[in-house]
Gaussian input, Z-matrix of N, CA and C with variables (Angstrom, degrees):
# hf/3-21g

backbone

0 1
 N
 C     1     B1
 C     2     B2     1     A1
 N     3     B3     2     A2     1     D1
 C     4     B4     3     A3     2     D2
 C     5     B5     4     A4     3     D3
 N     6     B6     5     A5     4     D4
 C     7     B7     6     A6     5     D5
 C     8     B8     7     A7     6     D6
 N     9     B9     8     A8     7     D7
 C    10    B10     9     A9     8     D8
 C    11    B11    10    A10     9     D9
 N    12    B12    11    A11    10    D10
 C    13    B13    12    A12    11    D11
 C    14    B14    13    A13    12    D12
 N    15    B15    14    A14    13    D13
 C    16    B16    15    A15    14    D14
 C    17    B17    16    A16    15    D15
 N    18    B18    17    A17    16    D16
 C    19    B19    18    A18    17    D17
 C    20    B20    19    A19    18    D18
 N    21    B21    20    A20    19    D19
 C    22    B22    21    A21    20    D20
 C    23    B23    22    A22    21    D21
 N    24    B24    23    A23    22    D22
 C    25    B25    24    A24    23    D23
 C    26    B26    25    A25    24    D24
 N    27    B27    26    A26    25    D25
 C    28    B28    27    A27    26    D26
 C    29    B29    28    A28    27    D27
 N    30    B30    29    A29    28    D28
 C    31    B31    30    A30    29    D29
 C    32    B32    31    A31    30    D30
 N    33    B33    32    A32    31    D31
 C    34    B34    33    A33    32    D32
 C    35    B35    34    A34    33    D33
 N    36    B36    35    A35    34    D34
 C    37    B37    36    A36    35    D35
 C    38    B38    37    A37    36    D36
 N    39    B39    38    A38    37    D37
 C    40    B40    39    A39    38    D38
 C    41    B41    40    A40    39    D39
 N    42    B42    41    A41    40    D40
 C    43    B43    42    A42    41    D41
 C    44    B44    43    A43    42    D42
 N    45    B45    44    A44    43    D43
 C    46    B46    45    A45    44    D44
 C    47    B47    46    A46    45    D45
 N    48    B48    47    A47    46    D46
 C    49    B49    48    A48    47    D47
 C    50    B50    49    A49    48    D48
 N    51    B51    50    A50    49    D49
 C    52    B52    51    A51    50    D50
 C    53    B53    52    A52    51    D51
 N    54    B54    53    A53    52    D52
 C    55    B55    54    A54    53    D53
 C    56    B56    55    A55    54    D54
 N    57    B57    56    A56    55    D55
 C    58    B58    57    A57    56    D56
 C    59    B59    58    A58    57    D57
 N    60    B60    59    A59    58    D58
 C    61    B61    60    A60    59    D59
 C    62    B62    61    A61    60    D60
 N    63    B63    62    A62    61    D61
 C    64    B64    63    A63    62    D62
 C    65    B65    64    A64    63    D63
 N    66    B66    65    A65    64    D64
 C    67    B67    66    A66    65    D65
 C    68    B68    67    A67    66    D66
 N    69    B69    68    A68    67    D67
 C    70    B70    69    A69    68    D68
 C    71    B71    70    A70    69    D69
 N    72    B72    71    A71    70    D70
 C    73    B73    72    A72    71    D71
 C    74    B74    73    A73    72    D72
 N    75    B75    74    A74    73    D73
 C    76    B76    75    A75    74    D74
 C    77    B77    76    A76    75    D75
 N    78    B78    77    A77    76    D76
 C    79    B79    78    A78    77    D77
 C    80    B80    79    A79    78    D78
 N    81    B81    80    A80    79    D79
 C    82    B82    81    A81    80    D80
 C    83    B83    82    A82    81    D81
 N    84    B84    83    A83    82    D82
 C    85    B85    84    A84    83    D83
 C    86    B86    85    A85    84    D84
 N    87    B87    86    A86    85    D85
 C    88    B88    87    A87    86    D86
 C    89    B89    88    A88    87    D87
 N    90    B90    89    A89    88    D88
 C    91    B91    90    A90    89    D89
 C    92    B92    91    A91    90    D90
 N    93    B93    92    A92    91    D91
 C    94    B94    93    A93    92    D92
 C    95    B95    94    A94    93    D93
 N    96    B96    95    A95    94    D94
 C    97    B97    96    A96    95    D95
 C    98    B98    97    A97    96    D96
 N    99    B99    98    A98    97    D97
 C   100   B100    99    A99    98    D98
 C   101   B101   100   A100    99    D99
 N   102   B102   101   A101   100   D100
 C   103   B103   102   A102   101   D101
 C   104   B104   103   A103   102   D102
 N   105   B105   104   A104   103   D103
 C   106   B106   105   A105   104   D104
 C   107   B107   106   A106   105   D105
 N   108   B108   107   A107   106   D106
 C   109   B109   108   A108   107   D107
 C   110   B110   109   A109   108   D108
 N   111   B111   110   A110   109   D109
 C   112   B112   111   A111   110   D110
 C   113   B113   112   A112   111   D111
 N   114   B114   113   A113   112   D112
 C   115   B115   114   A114   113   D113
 C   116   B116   115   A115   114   D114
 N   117   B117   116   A116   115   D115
 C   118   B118   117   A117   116   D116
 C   119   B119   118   A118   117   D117
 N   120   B120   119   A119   118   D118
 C   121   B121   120   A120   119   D119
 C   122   B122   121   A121   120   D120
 N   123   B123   122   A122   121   D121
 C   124   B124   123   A123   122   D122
 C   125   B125   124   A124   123   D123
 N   126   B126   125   A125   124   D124
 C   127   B127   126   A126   125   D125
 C   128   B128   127   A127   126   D126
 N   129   B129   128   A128   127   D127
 C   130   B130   129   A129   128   D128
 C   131   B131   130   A130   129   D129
 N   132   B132   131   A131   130   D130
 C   133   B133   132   A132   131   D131
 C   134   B134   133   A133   132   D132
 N   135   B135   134   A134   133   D133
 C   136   B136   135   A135   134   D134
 C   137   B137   136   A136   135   D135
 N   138   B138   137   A137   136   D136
 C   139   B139   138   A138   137   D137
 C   140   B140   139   A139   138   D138
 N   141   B141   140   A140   139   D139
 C   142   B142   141   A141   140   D140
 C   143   B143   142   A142   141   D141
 N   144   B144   143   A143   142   D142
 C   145   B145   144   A144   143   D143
 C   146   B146   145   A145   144   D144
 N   147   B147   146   A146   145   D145
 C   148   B148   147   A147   146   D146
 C   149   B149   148   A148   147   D147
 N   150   B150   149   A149   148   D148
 C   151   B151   150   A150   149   D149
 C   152   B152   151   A151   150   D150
 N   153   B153   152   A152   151   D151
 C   154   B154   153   A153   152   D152
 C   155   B155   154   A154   153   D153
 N   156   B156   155   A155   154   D154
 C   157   B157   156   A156   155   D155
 C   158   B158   157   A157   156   D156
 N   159   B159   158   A158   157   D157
 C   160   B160   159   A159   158   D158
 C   161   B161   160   A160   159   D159
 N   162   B162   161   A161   160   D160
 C   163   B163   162   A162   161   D161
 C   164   B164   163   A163   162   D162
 N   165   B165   164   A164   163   D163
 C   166   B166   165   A165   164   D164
 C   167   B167   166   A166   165   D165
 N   168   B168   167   A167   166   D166
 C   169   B169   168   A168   167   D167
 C   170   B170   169   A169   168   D168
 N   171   B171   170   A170   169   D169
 C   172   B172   171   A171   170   D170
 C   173   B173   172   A172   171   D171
 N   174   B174   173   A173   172   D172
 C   175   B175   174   A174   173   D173
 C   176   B176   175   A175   174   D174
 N   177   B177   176   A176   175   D175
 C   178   B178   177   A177   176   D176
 C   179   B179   178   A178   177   D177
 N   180   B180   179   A179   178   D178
 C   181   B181   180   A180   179   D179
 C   182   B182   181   A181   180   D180
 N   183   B183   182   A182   181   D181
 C   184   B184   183   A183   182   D182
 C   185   B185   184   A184   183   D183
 N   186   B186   185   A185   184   D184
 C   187   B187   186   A186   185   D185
 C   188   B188   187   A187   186   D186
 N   189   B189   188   A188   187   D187
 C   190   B190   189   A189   188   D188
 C   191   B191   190   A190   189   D189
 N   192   B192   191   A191   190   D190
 C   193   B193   192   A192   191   D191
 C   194   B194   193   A193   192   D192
 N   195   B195   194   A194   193   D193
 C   196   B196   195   A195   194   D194
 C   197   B197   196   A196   195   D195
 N   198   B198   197   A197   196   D196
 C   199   B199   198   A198   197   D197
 C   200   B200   199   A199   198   D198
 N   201   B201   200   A200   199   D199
 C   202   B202   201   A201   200   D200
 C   203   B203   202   A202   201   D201
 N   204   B204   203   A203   202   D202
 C   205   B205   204   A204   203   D203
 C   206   B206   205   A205   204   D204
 N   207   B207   206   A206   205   D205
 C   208   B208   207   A207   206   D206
 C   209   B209   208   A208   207   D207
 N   210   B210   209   A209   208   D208
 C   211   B211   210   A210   209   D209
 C   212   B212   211   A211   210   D210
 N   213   B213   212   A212   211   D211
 C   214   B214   213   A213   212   D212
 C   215   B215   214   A214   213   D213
 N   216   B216   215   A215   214   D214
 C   217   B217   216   A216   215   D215
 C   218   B218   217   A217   216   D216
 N   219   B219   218   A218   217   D217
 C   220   B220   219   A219   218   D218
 C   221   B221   220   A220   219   D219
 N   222   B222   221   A221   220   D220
 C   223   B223   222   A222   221   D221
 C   224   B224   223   A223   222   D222
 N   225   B225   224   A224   223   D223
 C   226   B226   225   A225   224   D224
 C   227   B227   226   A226   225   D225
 N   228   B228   227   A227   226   D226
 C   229   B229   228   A228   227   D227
 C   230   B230   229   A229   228   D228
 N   231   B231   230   A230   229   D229
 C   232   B232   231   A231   230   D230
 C   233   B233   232   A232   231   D231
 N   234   B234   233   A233   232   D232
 C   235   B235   234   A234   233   D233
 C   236   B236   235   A235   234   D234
 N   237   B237   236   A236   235   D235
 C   238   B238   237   A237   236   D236
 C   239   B239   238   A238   237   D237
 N   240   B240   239   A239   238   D238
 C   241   B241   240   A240   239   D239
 C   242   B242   241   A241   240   D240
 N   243   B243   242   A242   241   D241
 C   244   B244   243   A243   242   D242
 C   245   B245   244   A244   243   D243
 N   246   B246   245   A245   244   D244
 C   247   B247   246   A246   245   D245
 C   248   B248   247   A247   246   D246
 N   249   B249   248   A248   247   D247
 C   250   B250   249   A249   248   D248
 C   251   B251   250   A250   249   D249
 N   252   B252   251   A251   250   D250
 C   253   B253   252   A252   251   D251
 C   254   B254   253   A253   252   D252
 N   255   B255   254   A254   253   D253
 C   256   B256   255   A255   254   D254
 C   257   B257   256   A256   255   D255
 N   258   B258   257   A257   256   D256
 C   259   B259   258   A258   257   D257
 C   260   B260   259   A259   258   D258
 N   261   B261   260   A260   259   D259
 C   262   B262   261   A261   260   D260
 C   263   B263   262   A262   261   D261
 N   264   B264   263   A263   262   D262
 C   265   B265   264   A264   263   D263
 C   266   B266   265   A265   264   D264
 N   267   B267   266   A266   265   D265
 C   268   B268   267   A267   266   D266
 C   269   B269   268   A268   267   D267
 N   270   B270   269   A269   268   D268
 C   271   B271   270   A270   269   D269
 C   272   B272   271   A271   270   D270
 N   273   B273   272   A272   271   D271
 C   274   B274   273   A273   272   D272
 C   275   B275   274   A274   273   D273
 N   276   B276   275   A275   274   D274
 C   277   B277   276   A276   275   D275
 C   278   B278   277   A277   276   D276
 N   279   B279   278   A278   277   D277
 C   280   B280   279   A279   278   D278
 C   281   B281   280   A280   279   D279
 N   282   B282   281   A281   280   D280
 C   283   B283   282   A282   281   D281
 C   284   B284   283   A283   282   D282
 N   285   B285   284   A284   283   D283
 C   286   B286   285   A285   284   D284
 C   287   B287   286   A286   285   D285
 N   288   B288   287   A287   286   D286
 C   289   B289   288   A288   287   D287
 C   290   B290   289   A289   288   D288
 N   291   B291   290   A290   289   D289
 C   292   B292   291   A291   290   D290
 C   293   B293   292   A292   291   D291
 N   294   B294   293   A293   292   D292
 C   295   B295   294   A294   293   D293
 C   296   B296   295   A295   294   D294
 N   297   B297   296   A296   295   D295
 C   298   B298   297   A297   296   D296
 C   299   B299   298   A298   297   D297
 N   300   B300   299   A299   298   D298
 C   301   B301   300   A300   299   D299
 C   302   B302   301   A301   300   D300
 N   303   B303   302   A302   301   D301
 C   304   B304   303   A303   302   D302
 C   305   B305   304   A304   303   D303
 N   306   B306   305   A305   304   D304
 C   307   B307   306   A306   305   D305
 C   308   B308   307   A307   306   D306
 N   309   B309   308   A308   307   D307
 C   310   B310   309   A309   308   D308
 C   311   B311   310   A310   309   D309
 N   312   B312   311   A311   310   D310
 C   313   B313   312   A312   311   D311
 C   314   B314   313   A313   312   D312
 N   315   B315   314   A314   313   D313
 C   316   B316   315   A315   314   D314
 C   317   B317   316   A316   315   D315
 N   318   B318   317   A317   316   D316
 C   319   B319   318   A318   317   D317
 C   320   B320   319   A319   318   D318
 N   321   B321   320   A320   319   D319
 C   322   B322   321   A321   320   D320
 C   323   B323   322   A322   321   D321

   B1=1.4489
   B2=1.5250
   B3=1.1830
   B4=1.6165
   B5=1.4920
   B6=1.4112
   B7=1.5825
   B8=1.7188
   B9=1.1608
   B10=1.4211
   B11=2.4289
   B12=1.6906
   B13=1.0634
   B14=1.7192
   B15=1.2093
   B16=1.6354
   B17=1.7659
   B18=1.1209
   B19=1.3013
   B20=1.5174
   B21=1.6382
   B22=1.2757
   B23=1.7299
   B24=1.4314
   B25=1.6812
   B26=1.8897
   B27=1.2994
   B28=1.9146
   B29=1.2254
   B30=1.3186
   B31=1.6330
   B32=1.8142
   B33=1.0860
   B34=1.2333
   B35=1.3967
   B36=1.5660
   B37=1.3899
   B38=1.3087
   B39=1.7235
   B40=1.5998
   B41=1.9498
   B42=0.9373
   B43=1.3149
   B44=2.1103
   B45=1.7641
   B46=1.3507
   B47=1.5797
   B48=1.5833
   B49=1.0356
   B50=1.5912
   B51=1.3113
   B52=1.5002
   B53=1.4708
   B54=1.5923
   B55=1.7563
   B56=1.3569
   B57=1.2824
   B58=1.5069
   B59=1.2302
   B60=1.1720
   B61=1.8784
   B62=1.3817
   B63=1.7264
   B64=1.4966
   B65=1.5082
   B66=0.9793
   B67=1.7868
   B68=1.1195
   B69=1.2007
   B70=1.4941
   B71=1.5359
   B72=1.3502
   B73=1.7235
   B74=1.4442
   B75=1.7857
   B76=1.2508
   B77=1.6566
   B78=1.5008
   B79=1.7364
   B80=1.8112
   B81=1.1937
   B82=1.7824
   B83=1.7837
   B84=0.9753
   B85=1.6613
   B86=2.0036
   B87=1.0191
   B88=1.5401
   B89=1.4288
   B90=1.6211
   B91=1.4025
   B92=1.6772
   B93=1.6122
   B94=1.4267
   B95=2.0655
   B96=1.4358
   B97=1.3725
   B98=1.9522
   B99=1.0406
   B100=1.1077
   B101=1.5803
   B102=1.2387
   B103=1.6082
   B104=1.2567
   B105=1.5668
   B106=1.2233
   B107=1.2562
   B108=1.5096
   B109=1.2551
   B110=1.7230
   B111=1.3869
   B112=1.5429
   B113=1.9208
   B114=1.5917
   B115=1.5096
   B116=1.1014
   B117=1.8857
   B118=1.6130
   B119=1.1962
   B120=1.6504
   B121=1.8704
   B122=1.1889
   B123=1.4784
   B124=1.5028
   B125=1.3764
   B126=1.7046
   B127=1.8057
   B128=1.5048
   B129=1.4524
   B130=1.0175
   B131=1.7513
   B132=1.2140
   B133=1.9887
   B134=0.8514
   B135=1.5752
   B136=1.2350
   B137=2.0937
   B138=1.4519
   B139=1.7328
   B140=1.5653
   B141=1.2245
   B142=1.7915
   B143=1.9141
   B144=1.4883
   B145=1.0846
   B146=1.7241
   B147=1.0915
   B148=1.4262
   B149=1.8877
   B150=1.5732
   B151=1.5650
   B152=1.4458
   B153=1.4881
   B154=1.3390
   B155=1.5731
   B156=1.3207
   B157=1.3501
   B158=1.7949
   B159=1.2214
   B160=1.5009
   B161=1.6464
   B162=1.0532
   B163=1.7551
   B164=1.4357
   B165=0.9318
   B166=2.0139
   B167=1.6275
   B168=1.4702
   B169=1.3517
   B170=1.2471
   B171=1.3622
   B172=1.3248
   B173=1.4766
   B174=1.5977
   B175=1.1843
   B176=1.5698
   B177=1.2369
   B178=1.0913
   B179=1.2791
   B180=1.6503
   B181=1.5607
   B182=1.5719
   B183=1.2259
   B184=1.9537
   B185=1.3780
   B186=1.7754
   B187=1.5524
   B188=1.9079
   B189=1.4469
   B190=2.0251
   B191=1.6672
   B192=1.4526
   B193=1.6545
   B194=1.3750
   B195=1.8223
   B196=1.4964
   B197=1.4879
   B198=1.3139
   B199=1.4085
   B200=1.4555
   B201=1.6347
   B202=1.4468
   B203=1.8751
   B204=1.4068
   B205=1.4841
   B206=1.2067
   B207=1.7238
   B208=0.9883
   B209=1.6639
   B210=1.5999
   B211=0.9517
   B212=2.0625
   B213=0.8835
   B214=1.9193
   B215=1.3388
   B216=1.1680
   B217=1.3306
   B218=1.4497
   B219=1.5500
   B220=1.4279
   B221=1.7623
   B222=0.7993
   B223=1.6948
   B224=1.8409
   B225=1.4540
   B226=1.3581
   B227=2.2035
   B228=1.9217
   B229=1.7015
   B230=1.4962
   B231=1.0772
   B232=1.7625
   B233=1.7393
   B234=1.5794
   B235=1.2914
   B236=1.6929
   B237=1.0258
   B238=1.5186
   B239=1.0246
   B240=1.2343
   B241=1.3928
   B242=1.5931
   B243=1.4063
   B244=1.2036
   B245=1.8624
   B246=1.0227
   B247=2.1380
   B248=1.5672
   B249=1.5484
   B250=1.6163
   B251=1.1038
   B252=1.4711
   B253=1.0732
   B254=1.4502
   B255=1.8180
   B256=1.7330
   B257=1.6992
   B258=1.5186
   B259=1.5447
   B260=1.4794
   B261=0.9967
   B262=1.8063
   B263=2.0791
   B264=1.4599
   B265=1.1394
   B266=1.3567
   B267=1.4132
   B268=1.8747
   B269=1.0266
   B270=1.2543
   B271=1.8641
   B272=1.3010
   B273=1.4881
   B274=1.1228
   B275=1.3316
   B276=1.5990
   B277=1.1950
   B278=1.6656
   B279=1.7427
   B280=1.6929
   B281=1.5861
   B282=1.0924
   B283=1.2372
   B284=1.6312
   B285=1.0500
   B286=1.2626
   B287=1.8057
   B288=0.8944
   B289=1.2813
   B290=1.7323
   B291=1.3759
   B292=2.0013
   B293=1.3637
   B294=1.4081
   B295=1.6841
   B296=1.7941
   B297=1.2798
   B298=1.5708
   B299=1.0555
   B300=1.4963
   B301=1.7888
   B302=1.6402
   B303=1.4879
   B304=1.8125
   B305=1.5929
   B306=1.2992
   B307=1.1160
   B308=1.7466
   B309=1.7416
   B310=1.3109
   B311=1.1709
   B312=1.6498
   B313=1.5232
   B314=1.9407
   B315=1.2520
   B316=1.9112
   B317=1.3878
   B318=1.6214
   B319=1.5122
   B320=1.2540
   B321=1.2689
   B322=1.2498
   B323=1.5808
   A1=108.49
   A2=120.03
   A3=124.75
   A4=98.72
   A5=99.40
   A6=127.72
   A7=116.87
   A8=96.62
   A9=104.01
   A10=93.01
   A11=101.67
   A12=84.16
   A13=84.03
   A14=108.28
   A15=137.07
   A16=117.72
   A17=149.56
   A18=139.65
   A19=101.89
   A20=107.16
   A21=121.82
   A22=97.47
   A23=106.10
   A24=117.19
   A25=99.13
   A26=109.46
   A27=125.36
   A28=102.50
   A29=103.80
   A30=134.92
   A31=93.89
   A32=115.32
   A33=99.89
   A34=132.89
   A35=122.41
   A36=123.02
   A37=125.88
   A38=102.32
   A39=109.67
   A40=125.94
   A41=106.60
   A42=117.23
   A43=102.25
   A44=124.06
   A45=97.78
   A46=75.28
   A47=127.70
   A48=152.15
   A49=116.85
   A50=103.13
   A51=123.33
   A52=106.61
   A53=113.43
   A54=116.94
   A55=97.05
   A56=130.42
   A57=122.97
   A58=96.30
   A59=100.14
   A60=146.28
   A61=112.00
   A62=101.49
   A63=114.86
   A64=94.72
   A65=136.61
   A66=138.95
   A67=115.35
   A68=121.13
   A69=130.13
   A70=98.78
   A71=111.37
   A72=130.08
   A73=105.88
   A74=107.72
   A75=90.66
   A76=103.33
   A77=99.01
   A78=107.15
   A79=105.38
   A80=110.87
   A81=101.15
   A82=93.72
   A83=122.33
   A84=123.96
   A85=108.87
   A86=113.07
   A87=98.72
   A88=119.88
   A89=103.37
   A90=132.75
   A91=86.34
   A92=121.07
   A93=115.74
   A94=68.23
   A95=83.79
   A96=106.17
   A97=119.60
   A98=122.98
   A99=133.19
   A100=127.40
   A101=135.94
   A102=119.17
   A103=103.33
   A104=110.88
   A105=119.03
   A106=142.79
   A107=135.94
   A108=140.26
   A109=90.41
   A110=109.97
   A111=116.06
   A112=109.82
   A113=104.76
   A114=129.10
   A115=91.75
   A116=111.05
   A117=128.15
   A118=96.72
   A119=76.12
   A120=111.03
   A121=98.43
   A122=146.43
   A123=143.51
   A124=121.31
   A125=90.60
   A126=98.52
   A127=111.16
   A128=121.23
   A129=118.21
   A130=103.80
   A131=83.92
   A132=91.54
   A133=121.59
   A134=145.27
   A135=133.54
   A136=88.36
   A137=104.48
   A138=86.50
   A139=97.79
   A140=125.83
   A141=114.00
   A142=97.27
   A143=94.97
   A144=111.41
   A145=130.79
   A146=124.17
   A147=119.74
   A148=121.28
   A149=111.21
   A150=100.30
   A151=89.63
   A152=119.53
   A153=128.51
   A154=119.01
   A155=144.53
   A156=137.55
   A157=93.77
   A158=111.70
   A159=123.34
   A160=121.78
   A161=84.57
   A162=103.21
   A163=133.62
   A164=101.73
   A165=98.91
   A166=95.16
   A167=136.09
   A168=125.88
   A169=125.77
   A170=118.35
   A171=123.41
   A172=115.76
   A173=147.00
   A174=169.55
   A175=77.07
   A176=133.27
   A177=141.12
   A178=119.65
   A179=107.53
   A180=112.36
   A181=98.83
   A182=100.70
   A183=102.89
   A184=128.95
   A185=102.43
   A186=101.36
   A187=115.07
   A188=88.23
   A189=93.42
   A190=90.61
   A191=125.39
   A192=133.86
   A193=98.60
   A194=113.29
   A195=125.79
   A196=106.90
   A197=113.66
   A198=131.45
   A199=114.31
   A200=109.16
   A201=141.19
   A202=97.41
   A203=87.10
   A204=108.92
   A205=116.33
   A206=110.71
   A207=121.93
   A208=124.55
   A209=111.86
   A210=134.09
   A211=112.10
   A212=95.90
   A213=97.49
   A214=113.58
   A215=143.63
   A216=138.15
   A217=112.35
   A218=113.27
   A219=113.20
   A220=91.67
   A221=115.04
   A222=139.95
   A223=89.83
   A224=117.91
   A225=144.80
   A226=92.13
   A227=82.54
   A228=89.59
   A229=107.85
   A230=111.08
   A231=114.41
   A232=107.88
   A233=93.79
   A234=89.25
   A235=142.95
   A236=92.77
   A237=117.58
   A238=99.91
   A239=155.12
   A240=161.92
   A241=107.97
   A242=110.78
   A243=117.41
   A244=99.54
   A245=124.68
   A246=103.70
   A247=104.03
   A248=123.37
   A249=109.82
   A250=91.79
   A251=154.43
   A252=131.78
   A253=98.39
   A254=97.53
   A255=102.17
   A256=91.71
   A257=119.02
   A258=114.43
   A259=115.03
   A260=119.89
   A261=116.77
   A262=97.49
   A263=109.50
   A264=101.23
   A265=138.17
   A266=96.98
   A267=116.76
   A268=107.41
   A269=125.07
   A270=136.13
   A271=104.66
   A272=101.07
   A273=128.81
   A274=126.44
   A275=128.22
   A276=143.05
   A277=110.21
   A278=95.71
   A279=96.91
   A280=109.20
   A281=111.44
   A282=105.32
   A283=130.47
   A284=125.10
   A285=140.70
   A286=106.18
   A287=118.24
   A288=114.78
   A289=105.81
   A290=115.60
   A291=101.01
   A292=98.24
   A293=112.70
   A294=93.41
   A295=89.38
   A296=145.75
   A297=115.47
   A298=135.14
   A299=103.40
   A300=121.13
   A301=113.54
   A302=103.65
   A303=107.39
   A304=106.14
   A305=102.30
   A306=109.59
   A307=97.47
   A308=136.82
   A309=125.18
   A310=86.56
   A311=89.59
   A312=130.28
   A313=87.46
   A314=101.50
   A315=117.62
   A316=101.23
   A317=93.63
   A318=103.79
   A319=131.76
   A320=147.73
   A321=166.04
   A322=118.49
   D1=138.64
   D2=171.91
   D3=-120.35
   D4=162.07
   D5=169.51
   D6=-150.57
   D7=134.62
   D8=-171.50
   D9=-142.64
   D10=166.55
   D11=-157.91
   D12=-109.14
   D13=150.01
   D14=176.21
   D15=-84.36
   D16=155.68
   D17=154.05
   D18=-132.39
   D19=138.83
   D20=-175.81
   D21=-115.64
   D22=115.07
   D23=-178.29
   D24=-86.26
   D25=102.85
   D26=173.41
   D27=-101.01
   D28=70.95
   D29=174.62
   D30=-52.37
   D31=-75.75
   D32=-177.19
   D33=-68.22
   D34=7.70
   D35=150.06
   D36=-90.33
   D37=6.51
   D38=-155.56
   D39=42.18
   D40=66.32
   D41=-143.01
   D42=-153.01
   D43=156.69
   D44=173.64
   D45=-166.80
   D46=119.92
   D47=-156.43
   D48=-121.79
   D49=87.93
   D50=175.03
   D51=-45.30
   D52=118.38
   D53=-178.46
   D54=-116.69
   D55=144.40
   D56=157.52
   D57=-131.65
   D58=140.89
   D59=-146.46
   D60=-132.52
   D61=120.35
   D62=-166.15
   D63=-97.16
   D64=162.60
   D65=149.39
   D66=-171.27
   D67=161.58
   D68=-171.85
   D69=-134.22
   D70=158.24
   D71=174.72
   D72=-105.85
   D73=108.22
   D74=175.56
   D75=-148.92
   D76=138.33
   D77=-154.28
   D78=57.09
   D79=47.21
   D80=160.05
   D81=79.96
   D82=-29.04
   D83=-168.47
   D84=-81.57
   D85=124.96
   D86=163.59
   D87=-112.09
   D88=132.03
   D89=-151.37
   D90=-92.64
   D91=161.81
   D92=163.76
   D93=-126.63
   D94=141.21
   D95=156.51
   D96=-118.55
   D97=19.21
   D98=-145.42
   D99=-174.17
   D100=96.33
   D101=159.13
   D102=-131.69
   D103=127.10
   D104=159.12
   D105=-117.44
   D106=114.00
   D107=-159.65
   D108=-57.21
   D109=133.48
   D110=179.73
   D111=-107.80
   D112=-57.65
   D113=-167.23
   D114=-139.13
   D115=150.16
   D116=136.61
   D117=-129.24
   D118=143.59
   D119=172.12
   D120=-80.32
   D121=149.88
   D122=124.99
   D123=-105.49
   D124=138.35
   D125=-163.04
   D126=-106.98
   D127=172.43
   D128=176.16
   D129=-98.59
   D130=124.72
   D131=174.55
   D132=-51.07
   D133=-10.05
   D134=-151.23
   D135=-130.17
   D136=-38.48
   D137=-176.07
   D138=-130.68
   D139=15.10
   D140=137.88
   D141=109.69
   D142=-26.03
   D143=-179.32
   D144=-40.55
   D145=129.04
   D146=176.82
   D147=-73.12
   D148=107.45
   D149=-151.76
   D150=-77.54
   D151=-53.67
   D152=-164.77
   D153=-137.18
   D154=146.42
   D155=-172.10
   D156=-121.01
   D157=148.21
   D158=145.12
   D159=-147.06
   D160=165.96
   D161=170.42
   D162=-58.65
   D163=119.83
   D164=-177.39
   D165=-73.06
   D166=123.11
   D167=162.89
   D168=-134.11
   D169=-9.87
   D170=165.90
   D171=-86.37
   D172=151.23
   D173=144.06
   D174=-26.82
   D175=-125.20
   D176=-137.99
   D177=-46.47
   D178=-13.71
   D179=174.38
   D180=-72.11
   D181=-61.45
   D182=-178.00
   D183=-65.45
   D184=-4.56
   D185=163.34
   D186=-97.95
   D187=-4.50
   D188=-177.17
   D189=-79.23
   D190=-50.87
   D191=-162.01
   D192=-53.95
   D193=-61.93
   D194=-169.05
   D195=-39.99
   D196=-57.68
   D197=-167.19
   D198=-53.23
   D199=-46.66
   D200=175.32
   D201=-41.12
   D202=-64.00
   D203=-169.99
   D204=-43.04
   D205=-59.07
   D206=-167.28
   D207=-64.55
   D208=-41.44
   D209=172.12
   D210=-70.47
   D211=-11.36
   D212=154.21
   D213=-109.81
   D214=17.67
   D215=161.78
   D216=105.76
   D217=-15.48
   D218=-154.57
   D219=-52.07
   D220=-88.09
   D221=-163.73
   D222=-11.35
   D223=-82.92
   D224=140.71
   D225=25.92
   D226=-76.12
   D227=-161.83
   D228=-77.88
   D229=-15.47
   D230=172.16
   D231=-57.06
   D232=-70.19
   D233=173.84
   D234=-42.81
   D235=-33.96
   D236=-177.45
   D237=-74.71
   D238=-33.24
   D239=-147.09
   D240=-110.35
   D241=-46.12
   D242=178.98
   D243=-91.90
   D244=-8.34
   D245=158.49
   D246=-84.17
   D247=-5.16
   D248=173.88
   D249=-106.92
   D250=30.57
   D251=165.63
   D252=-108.55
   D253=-176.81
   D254=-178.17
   D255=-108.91
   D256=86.76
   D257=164.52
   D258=0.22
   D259=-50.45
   D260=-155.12
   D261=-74.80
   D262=-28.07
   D263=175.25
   D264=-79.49
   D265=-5.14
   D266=167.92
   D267=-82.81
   D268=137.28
   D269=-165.41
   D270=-110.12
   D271=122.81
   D272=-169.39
   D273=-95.97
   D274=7.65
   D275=169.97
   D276=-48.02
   D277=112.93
   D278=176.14
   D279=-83.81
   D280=3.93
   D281=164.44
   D282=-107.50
   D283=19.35
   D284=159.55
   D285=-96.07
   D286=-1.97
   D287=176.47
   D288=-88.38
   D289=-24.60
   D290=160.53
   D291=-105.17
   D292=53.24
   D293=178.49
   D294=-106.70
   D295=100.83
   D296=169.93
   D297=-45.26
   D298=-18.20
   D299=-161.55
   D300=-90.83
   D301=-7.84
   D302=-174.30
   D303=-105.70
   D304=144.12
   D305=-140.42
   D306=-104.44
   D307=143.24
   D308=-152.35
   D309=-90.60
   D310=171.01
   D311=-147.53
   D312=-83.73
   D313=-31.26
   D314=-165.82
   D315=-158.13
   D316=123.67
   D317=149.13
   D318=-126.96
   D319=122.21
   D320=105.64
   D321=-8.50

């Protein structure tokens, strides 16, 4: 199984929500078994800017984001993105996943 981390741009919350994303390759196909809302950025509307970041840490916070997600396509365009990609070129460092500062592999 690999994981590498995703960013979902919530243009209309002004907002950009760090997901890290489990999947596995199996028969040539890649499966997501996994998305998890990690961080959101919040921006300033007017210059794009990132005002403040926090942590997703509650269950219900990361099941309100997921849902968010899902219901705009993100999840949808991840996937899609990662069956045209070549797996081996998505970085798989489990330790960039508590990094806030590294920047995802894909954003949507």
């Amino acid at each position: 199984m690999g994981m590498f981390k995703a960013a979902w741009e919530d243009e209309e919350n002004n907002r950009r929500v760090d997901l890290v994303v489990a999947y596995q390759v199996a028969d040539g196909q890649v499966e997501i078994d996994n998305v998890t809302p990690h961080r959101v950025h919040f921006r300033d509307p007017e210059s794009g800017e990132t005002t403040r970041s926090i942590r997703v840490h509650t269950e219900s916070g990361k099941q309100l984001l997921l849902d968010r997600a899902l219901s705009a396509g993100a999840v949808d365009r991840i996937r899609h993105q990662l069956s045209d990609a070549d797996v081996h070129e998505v970085r798989h460092d489990l330790d960039m996943v508590h990094d806030p500062h590294t920047e995802p592999s894909l954003t949507v």
